[in-house]
Structures are given as structure tokens and as C-alpha cells.
C-alpha positions in Angstrom: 10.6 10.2 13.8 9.2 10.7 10.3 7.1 9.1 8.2 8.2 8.0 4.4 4.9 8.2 2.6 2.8 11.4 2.5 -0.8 10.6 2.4 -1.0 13.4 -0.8 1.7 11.0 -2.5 -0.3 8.0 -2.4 -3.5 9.5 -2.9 -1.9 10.6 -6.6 -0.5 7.1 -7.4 -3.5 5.2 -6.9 -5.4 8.2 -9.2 -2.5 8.1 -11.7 -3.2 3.9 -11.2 -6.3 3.9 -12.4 -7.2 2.4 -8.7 -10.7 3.5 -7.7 -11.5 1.2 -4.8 -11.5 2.5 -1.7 -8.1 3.0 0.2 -7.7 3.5 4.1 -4.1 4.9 5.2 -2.7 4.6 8.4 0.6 6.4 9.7 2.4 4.2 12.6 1.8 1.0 13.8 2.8 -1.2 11.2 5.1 -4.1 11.4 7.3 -2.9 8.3 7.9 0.2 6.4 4.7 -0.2 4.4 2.2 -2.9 3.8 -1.1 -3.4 2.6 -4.2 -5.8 3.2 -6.2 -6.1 -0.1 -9.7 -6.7 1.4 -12.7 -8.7 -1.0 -16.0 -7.8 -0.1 -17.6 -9.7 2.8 -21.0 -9.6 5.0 -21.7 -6.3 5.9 -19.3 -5.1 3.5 -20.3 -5.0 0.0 -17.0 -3.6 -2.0 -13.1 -3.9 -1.8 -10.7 -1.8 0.2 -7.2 -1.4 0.7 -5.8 -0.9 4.2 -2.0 0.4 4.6 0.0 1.1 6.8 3.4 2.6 7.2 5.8 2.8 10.1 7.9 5.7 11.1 11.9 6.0 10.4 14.3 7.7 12.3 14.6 11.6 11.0 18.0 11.3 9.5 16.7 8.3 7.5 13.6 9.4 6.5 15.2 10.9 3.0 16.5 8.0 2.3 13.0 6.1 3.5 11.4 8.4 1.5 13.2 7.5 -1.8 13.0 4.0 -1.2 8.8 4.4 -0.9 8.6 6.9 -4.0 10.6 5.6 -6.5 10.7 1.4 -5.4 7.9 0.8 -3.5 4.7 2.9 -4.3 5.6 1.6 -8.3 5.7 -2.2 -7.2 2.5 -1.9 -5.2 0.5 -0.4 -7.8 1.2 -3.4 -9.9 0.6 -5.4 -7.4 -3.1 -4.0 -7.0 -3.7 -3.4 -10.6 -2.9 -7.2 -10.8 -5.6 -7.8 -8.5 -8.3 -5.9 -10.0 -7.5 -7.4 -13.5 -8.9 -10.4 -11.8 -12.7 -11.7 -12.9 -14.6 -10.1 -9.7 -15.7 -13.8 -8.9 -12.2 -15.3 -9.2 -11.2 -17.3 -6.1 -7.9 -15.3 -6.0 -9.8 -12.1 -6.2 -12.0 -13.4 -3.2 -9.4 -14.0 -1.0 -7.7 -11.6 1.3 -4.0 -10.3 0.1 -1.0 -9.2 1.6 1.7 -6.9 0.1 4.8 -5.5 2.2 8.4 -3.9 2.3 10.7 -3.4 4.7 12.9 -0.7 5.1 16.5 -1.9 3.8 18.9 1.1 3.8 22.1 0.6 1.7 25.4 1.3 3.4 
């Protein structure tokens, strides 16, 4: 098994983003090939975070994986967060938790 997403990858795509808040990464366990909780703040936690996760592939898919996360994936999600954060900080939408995923579709 491999994983599609190196943690150095994302890490430069939120920087290059302009995404500051913080961003917890988790490798295995997720449902889909990559998703992401956008988390307001709450009690007890006074700022917003991103939680992702992403799910292993087979080895002799993990190129192809790979590609799909870099060049597809990784671009839509920034949007998707930078969308979020363009959002007045008291905006219902903004308060509200978020969901973004992908799955992994290989073509064939």
C-alpha cells in the first residue's frame, strides 16, 4: 500500500495558498482517497483548523493516485478553503463545519 499525498506536498500548497490556519494530516483511515473537515472555532477552541485525511492505494496505483491528488485534487481543495476564509469571520457559513472529499476514480 502507498499513500497519494506526501505530507511535504500539502504543506507547500496550503503555503503557496495563502492558507495559514492550522492543518492536521492524517495518513490512513479515511473513507475516500482524501477529504477534509473545515472546523470553526468552538468552546475550548478559539481558532479554525483543517483535519484531512487520506487513504492508502494499492502500490501499482499509487502513480496514478498520486497524479490524480497533485494535479486535480490538491488545486480544487485549495479553492475550496480559500473560499471559505474569504468568508466575513462571523458569517453563518463560515461558522458551520465543512466537508470536502474525492474519491479515487482511476480511468481505464
Amino acid at each position: 500500500m502507498s499513500f497519494p499525498l506526501k505530507s511535504s506536498r500539502l504543506e507547500e500548497a496550503l503555503r503557496e495558498g495563502g492558507i495559514a490556519i492550522d492543518a492536521h494530516l492524517i495518513q490512513g483511515g479515511g473513507a475516500c482517497l482524501f477529504e477534509c473537515f473545515f472546523w470553526p472555532p468552538r468552546p475550548g477552541i478559539d481558532y479554525e483548523r483543517l483535519y484531512i485525511r487520506t487513504s492508502p492505494v494499492e502500490s501499482d496505483r499509487a502513480r496514478v493516485a498520486r497524479d490524480m491528488v497533485e494535479e486535480h485534487i490538491i488545486p480544487a481543495f485549495i479553492e475550496w478553503v480559500k473560499a471559505l476564509l474569504k468568508l466575513s469571520p462571523n458569517s453563518p457559513t463560515r461558522q458551520k463545519e465543512h466537508h470536502f472529499y474525492r474519491e479515487f476514480h482511476e480511468s481505464t
